[in-house]
FIVOSE-710679 format. One record per residue (C-alpha): residue in one letter; x, z, y. Coordinates in steps of 0.25 Angstrom, whole numbers, plus 5000, padded with zeros to 4 digits. Layout:
<pts>
AXZY/...
</pts>
This chain:
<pts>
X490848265207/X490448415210/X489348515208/X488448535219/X488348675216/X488248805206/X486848825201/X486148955195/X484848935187/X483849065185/X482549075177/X481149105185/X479749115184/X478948995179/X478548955192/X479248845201/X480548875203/X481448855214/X482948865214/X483648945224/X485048945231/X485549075232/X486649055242/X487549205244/X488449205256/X489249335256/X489849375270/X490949475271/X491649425285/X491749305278/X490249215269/X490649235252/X490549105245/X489249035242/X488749035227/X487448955227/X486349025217/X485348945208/X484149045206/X482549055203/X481649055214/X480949155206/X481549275201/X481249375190/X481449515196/X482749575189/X483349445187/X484849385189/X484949275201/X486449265202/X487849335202/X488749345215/X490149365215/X490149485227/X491549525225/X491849375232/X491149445246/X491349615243/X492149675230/X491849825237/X490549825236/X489949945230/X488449915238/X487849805235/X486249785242/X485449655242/X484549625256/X483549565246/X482749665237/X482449555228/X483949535223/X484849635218/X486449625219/X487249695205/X488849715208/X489249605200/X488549535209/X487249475199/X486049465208/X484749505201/X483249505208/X482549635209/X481249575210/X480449445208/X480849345216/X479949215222/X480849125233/X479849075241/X480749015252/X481748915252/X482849015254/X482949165254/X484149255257/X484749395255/X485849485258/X486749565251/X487349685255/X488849715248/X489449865254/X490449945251/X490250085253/X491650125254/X492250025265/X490850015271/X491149865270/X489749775270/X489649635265/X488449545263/X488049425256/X486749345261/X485849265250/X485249135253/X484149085243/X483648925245/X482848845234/X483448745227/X482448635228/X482848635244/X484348625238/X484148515229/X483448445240/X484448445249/X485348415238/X484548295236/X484648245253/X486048295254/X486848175252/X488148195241/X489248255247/X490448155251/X491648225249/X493048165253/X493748185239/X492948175227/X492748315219/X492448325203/X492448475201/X491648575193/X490848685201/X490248795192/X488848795188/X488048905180/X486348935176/X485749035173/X485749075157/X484149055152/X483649015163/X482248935164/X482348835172/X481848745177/X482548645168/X483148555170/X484048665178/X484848605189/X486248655190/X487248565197/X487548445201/X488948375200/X489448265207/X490448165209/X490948115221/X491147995214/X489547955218/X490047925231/X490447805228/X489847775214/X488547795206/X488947935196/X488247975183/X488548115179/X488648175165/X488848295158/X489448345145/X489748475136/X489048585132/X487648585136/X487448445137/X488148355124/X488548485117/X487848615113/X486948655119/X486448515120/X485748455134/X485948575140/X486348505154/X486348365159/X486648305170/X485848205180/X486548075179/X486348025193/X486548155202/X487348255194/X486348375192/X486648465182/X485548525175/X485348645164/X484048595154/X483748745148/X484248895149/X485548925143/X485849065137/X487249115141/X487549205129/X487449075121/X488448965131/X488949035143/X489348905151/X489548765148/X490748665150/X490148525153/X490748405160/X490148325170/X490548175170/X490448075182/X490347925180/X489847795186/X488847705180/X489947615175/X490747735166/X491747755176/X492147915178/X492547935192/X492648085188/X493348165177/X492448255170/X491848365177/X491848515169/X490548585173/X490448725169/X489148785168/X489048945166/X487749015161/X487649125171/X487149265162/X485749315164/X485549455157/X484949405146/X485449485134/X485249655134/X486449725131/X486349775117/X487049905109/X488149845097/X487349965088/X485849995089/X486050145085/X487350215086/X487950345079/X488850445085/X489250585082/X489850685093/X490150825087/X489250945092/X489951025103/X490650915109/X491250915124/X490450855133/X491050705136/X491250685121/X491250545118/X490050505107/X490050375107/X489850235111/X488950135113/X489049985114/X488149855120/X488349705123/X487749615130/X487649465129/X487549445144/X488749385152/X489949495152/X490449565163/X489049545171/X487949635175/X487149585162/X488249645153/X488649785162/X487949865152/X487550005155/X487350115145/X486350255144/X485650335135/X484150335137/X483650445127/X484150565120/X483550625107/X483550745108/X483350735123/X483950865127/X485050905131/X485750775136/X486950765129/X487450625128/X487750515139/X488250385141/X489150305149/X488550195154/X489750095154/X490350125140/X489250175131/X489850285129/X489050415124/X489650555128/X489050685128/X488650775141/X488450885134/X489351005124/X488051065118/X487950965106/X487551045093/X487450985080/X486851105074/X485651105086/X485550945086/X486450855078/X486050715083/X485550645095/X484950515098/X485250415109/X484550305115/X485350225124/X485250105133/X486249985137/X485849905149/X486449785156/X486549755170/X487349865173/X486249955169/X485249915179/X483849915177/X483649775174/X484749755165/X484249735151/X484549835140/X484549895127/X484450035117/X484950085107/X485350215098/X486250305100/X486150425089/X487350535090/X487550645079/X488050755083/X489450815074/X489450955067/X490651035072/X491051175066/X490351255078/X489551345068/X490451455061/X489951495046/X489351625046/X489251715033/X487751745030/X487651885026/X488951915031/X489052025020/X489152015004/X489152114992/X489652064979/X490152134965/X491152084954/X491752144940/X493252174942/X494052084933/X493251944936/X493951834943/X493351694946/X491851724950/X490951714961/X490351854965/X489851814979/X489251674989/X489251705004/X488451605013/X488651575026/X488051495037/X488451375047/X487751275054/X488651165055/X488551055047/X488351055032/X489451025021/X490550985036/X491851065037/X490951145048/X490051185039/X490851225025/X491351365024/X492551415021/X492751565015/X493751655017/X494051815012/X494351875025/X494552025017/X494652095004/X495351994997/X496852044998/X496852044982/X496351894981/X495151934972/X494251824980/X493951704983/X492851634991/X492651484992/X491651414996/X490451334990/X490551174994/X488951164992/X488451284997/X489551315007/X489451465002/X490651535000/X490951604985/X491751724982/X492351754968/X493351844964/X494651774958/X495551904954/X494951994947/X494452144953/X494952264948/X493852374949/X494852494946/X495652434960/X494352404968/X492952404967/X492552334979/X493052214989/X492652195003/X492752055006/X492851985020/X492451845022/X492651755031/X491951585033/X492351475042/X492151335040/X493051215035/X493051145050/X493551245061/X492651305071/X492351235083/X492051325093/X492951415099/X492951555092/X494051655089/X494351685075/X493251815073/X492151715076/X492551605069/X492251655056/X491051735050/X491351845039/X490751915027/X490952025018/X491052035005/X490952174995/X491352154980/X490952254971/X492152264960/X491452284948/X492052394935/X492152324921/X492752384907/X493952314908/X494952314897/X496352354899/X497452314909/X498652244907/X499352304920/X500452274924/X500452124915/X501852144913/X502652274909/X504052274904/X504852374895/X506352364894/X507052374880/X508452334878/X508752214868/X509152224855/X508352364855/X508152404840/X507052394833/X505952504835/X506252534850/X505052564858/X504652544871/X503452564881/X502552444880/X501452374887/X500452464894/X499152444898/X497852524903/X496452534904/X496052494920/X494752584919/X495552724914/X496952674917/X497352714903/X498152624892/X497352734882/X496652644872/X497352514875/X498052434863/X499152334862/X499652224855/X500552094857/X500251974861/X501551904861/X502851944859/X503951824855/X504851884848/X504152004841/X505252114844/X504452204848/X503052284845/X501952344853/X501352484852/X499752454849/X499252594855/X500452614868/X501052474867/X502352514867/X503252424861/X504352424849/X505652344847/X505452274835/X506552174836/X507752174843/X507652114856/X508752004862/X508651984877/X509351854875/X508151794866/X507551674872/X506251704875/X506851844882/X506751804898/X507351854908/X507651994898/X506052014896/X505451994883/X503851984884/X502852024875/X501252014878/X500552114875/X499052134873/X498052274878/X496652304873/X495752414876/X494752464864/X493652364870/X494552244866/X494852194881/X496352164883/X497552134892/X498752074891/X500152114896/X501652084895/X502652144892/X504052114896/X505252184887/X506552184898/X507652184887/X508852264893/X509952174889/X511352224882/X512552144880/X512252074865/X512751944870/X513951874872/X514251754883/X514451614876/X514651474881/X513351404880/X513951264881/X514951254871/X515351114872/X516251084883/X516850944888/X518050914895/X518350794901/X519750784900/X520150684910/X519450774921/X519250914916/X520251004913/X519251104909/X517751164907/X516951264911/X516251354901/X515051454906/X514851574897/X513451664897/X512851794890/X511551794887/X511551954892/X511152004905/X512451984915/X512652144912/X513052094900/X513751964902/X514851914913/X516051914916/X516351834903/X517751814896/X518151664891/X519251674881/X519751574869/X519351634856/X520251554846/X521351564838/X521751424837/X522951424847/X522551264849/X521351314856/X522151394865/X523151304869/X522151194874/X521251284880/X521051364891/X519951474897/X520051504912/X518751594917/X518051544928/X517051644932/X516351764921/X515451664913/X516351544915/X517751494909/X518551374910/X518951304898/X520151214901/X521051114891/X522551124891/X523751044884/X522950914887/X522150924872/X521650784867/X520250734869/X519150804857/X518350914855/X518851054854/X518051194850/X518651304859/X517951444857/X517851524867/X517651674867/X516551744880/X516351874883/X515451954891/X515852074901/X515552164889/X516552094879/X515252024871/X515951894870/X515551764862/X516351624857/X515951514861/X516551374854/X516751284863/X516751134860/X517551074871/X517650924872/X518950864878/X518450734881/X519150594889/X517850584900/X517550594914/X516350694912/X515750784903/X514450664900/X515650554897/X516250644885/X514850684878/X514550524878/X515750494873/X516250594865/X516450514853/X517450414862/X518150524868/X518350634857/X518150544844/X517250624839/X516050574844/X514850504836/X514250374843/X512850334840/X512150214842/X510750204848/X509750134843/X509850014854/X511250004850/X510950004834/X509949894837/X510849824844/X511949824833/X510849774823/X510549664832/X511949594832/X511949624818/X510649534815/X511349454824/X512749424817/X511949404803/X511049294811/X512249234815/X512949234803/X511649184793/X511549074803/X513249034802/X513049044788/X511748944787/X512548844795/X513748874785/X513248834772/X512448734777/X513748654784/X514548684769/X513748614761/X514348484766/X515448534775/X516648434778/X517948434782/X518148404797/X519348374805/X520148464814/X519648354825/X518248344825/X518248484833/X518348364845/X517048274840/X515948274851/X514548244845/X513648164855/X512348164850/X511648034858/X510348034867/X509147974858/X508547834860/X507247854855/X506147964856/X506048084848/X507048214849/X508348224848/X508848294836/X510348324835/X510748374819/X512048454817/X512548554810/X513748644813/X515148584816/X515048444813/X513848434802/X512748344808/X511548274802/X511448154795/X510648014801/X509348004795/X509648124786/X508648234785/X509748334778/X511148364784/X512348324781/X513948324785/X514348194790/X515748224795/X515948194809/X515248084811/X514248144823/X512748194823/X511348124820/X510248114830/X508848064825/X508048034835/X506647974834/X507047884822/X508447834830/X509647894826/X511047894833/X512247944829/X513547964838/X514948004835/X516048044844/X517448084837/X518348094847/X518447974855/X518047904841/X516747844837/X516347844822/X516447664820/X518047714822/X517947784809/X517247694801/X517347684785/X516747664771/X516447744762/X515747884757/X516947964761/X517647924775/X518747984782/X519048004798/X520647974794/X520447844798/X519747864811/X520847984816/X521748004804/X521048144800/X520748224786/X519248264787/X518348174776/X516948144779/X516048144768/X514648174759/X514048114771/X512448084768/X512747934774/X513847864771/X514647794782/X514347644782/X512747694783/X513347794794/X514047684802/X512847574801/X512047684807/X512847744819/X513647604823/X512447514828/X512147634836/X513347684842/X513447534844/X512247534853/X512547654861/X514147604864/X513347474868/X512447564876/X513447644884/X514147524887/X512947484896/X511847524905/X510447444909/X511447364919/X512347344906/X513547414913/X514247534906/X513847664907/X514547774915/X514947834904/X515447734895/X517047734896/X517547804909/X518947824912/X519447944916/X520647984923/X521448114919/X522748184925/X523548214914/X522948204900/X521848154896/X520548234888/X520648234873/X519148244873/X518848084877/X517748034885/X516248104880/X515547974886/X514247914878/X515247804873/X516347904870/X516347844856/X516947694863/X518147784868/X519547744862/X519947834851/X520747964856/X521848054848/X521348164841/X522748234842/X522248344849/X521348394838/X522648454832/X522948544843/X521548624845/X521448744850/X521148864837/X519948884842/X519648754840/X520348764825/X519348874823/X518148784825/X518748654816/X519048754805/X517648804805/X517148654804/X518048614795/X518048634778/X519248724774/
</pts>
């Protein structure tokens, strides 16, 4: 079964149709390969016939020239008509002309155009083909996408070669025909023709994958499935269309020419990679029209500038309308517009200028902190940019640091004020140079001179009545200390600015800490009016500093200091300022002691260390050895014992001033100095310890403690005296088993220290010997007894007072029991009975594991005896070795027992 052959389909006119075979030989020594066309008899002018693959016969080509005006030959090879065409023959034929200018090689490709109603009817004489193997194979079939017809639209015919030999029904299936979109081709049962029943859009299925089946009337299937692929072949139907309908860029003004501006983008529906989707690109208009400053590449959309002269100031934004066209931009491709509109930046290309470039001002002499002038300038850059916001400078005239200019955020103006105040009596006017630039640097290339515009500035200093002057602030006199009282000395001085006179100028003090000395009110001169100490504390460095106060007759006033330099003479001697000293004996042999003067050096070192006692004990243990002049070296001899010893020590200065100094030296058992002042009390024994409050809190705690303890030991005391008995030395080796319950409720287990337990039945307590404990438990009770290796029926007796003697010979007497011992034992043996009986057997009435076990031993055997469940059946054991406890164990009976 095969195809009889590719088919194209194309829309026409309304008219009668015929369908054409455009049969396209190429020769280049040798014919191309035949590709057999379906299109229209009749064609719209402009309109796509087919595509040829004319790299098969020439890839040089770079001329392509149709013989036939009507059809027009693209480089990818698409054939298009250039104008109406009517067939009226049967066939019609065409050359085309393939050159390459280069190599002057020449090929040709000759066109030959037949109706398709003479194909079909010699298809329908020709006899099928008998082939001598039988072939099933798919052969590629496309139609045109929209076209119209007519439909049904034939588009091939497959066959088998199977039909030969036997009667063939053929059928189709896939997309198209049993799938989406639904009987969209079929096929003729009986001969194979494949037909196409309405137009197809390609952007919406650009082929289909059906499968063509053979088989006879009786279901058998001679062939395997046959995959036909159908391809919609493109027609330039969709417009190409820009991603944005207006775009934005922004280039700086002044920029090269070549500068990139921007890009624009379009898509196009259409098949890639064909004519319909080579999309050209161009600008159509330009407002302002003139100059031309933009272009664009056809190819990438990109916008670049062809010209430097952009100027924001002169036009800051243009407006584009450009153009993308498919078919390689050809006239007939279709296309679409859009906006383009490009602002143009603001770059610092306009330098500020001052506007007047001169100023005259005025201001009082002793103002600070006021604005005496505005200066404006003017700059055609952007408003409120870095190009456009000044920034001031004083250029001149400034050397003092009188002015400041800063600039006005709002206005952009720049303000002058005056921050140190003027002196008219120095200067009575200032010229001032100013200088403006802006915050972004200047563009264009300038030097220095022009790069900046200037301004000058003349302030008037104006004359005030001023009061006087403190000048200099500070003045000093020198007095030496301990002057008598009544010494005078020049003072504070200060004048009148205007006359330079202090004439008429009184003084007063303002602050003087110590009060030792006066102040003239007329002259201020000063007098000592007590002594002075240069070794004062709030003497520094030798200067003693008093304020001082100057008025004038209008009441205005200054203030001043005035420093007193205190000429030092030697009225101190040199001491030891750290008079406690420790030596740690197991690594110091000695310590160094540091002397000082409080006088000036004049007066002070070299210093002389010496032992001043009289007490030959002091001299024998210690030792002074000078180190350098302020320092000594105290060292022990004679190895003295551990303590505290006071050691005075005599220093004089250079001049014989001298001073002792009692020290208190520490010999002490220690590693350092920190060790021994921690310890002192451990080391010396005289030391004092104290407790913290953690620690105090601590010892109250174990106190409350113990009293608990005791308060609780003395409850269980008195209550066990009250009917205390005697017990034997051999009940330390009793084991009370208290037994699971047999009934529901809790477990309750009464006992009371040593041996004491509750009574069966009983609410109070009582003592009942060593007969065991009591468990009640959910109105059952039981009651087991181990002494030793022997149970209580083994000590059975009558009476109000029994004895143990005749169960083990022993002393202790049980008695003032709450039951008596016949009620005890009518109670407790049925029970025991019943639990012997039960350990005897289990649910298969075999003995328990636990029951009697023998044990093997090497040597001797445990004096404790089996702790079974049943240890009360055991055989009756000596209790000789409850004689030879340990005291420990002595301790324990004693403290159960009733001395």
């Amino acid at each position: 079964m095969a195809a009889a052959g590719p088919t194209l389909s194309r829309s026409g006119a309304l008219c009668r149709r015929l369908l054409l075979t455009l049969s396209i030989l190429a020769f280049a020594c040798d014919a191309c390969k035949q590709v057999i066309l379906h299109v229209p008899s009749k064609l719209d002018a402009e309109k796509f016939v087919g595509r040829v693959n004319l790299e098969e016969c020439f890839k040089s080509a770079n001329i392509i020239h149709s013989s036939d005006p009507d059809f027009q030959i693209l480089k990818d090879g698409s054939v298009y008509t250039t104008n109406a065409i009517l067939l009226s023959s049967e066939t019609r034929s065409f050359t085309i002309l393939l050159f390459n200018t280069d190599s002057q090689e020449e090929k040709e490709i000759s066109v030959l155009l037949e109706e398709e109603t003479q194909v079909q009817k010699r298809l329908s004489k020709e006899k099928p083909l008998r082939r001598a193997k039988r072939r099933w194979a798919p052969i590629p079939c496309s139609m045109l996408e929209n076209s119209l017809g007519p439909f049904p639209l034939f588009l091939q015919q497959v066959q088998s070669d199977a039909a030969q030999n036997y009667t063939i029904y053929y059928s189709i299936r896939g997309p198209g025909v049993d799938q989406e979109p639904l009987h969209l081709f079929y096929v003729e049962r009986d001969t194979g023709n494949l037909y196409c029943t309405r137009p197809v859009d390609r952007e919406q299925y650009e082929s289909f994958e059906i499968t063509a089946f053979a088989t006879t009337p009786d279901g058998y299937t001679p062939e395997y499935p046959l995959p036909l692929l159908i391809k919609v072949e493109d027609e330039n139907d969709n417009a190409p269309i820009f991603t944005e309908t207006t775009y934005t860029f922004t280039v700086f003004e002044n920029c090269k020419v070549g500068s990139t501006v921007g890009q624009v983008c379009a898509t196009d529906k259409d098949e890639p990679d064909t004519m319909h989707t080579r999309l050209r690109y161009s600008i159509l208009e330009q407002l302002p029209s003139s100059p031309t400053l933009f272009s664009m590449h056809p190819a990438t959309g990109v916008i670049t500038t062809v010209s430097s002269q952009l100027d924001r100031e002169l036009i800051d934004k243009y407006q584009l309308k450009i153009k993308v066209q498919d078919m390689d931009g050809q006239y007939f491709g279709l296309h679409t517009t859009a906006t383009c509109i490009i602002n143009i930046g603001d770059v610092n290309d306009n330098l500020p200028t001052f506007s007047p470039t001169s100023y005259v001002t005025s201001v009082e002499e002793n103002t600070i902190d006021v604005e005496i002038l505005r200066v404006t300038i003017e700059d055609k850059d952007l408003i409120n940019t870095p190009n456009w916001r000044a920034n001031y400078t004083i250029l001149k005239g400034n050397e003092n640091g009188n002015f400041k200019i800063v600039t006005d955020p709002r206005t952009n103006e720049g303000v002058l004020c005056v921050v140190k105040p003027l002196n008219y009596e120095e200067t009575q006017q200032v010229a001032l140079q100013l200088g403006v630039v802006n915050e972004a640097p200047y563009s264009r290339e300038a030097s220095s001179r022009s790069a900046m515009s200037t301004a000058t500035v003349t302030v008037n200093v104006k004359n005030q009545d001023e009061g006087p002057e403190c000048s200099p602030l500070v003045q000093t006199v020198r007095i030496k200390e301990n002057a008598p009282a009544g010494t005078r000395s020049s003072g504070y001085k200060a004048y009148d600015p205007d006359t330079r006179s202090s004439t008429g100028i009184r003084y007063r003090k303002v602050s003087d800490p110590k009060g030792w000395v006066t102040i003239d009110e007329d002259s201020g001169s000063i007098t000592v009016f007590r002594s002075l100490d240069r070794e004062a504390e709030v003497i520094s460095n030798g200067v003693y500093n008093i304020t001082v106060l100057a008025s004038d007759k209008n009441g205005r006033t200054c203030t001043g200091i005035l420093g007193i330099i205190l000429e030092d003479i030697n009225d101190n001697g040199p001491y030891i300022p750290k008079q406690t000293v420790v030596i740690c004996k197991p690594t110091m042999s000695s310590a160094e002691i540091v002397a000082v003067d409080p006088d000036e050096p004049v007066n002070g070192p070299p210093f002389d260390f010496s032992l001043e006692s009289s007490d030959s004990e002091v001299r024998k243990i210690w030792r002074l050895t000078k180190i350098n002049d302020t320092a000594a070296r105290l060292s022990y001899q004679n190895d003295p014992p551990f303590g505290s010893y006071a050691v005075p020590i005599r220093v004089s200065d250079r001049f014989g001033l001298s001073t002792v100094t009692s020290l208190n030296v520490i010999l002490c058992n220690c590693i350092t100095e920190n060790d021994c002042t921690f310890r002192t009390s451990e080391r010396t024994g005289n030391g004092e310890v104290k407790l913290g409050t953690w620690a105090i809190l601590a010892i109250l705690l174990g106190i409350a403690l113990l009293f608990c303890i005791l308060f609780t030991l003395v409850c269980g005391i008195s209550r066990t005296t009250k009917e205390l008995k005697v017990l034997p030395d051999d009940l330390a080796q009793q084991n009370l088993i208290v037994s699971n319950t047999e009934a529901p409720g809790d477990d309750k287990v009464y006992s009371t220290n040593g041996f004491t337990t509750q009574a069966v039945g009983a609410a109070g307590q009582g003592i009942c010997g060593t007969l065991g404990s009591g468990v009640r438990n959910g109105g059952q009770e039981t009651i087991e007894m181990v002494k030793g290796h022997q149970t209580l029926d083994s000590c059975r007796g009558t009476g109000h007072h029994h004895t143990l003697d005749s169960c083990r010979g022993g002393h202790v007497e049980v008695d003032n029991c709450r039951y008596t011992y016949s009620e005890w034992h009518s109670f407790t043996q049925p029970r025991l009975g019943e639990k012997v009986h039960q350990c005897n057997q289990d649910d298969n009435h075999k003995h328990a594991q636990d029951y009697v076990l023998t044990y093997n031993y090497e040597g001797k055997g445990s004096l404790a005896g089996s702790v079974g469940c049943c240890s009360e059946r055991q055989d009756e054991d000596g209790l000789e070795f409850l004689d030879h406890l340990e005291p420990k164990f002595r301790t324990l009976a004693e403290a159960c027992m009733k001395r």
